[in-house]
N, C-alpha and C positions, 0 to 999 in steps of 0.2 A: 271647108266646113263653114257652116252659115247658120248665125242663133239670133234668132229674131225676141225680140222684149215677151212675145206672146209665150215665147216657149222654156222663157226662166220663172220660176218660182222660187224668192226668198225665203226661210224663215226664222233663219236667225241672222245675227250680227253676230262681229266680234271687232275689240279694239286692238291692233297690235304697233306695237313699236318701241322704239329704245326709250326709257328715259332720257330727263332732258337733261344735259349736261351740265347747266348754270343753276338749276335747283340743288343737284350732285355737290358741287360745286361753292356753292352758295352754305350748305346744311355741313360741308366737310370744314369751314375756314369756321363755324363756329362750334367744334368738336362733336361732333356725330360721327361714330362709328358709322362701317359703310353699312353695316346687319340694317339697324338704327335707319340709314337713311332711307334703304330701300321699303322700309315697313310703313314708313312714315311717308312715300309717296303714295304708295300701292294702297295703304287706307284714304289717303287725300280722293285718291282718282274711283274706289268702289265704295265709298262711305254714300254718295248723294245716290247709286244707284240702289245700294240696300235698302235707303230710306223712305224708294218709290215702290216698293214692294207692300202690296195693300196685306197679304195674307200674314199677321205678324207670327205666324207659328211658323213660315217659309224665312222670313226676317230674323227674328231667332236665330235659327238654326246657321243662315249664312252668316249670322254676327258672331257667333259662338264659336263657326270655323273660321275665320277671317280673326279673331281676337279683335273684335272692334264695339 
């Protein structure tokens, strides 16, 4: 099987991977529930990409589902 650059088309991304253990880590030795931590990374890492969203009625709506 042979796939040359010509014959892929991207058109999304996506980010995946574990959190990082030393923020985990870091947010548990000063009392953060684990709920608490994971909330608190998860809007760290989607907060700057919401905020590059020009359409704010599209903005909205992901801050509204996100609770951000």
């Amino acid at each position: 099987l042979n796939i040359f650059t010509g014959d892929v088309k991207a058109t999304h991304g996506a980010s995946v991977g574990a959190m990082d253990r030393e923020k985990i880590f870091y947010l548990k030795q000063r009392g953060f529930p684990e709920n608490k931590i994971k909330e608190i990374l998860i809007n760290a890492f989607i907060t700057p990409l919401i905020e590059d969203i020009e359409d704010s009625a599209i903005r909205g709506f992901i801050s509204k589902e996100f609770n951000i």
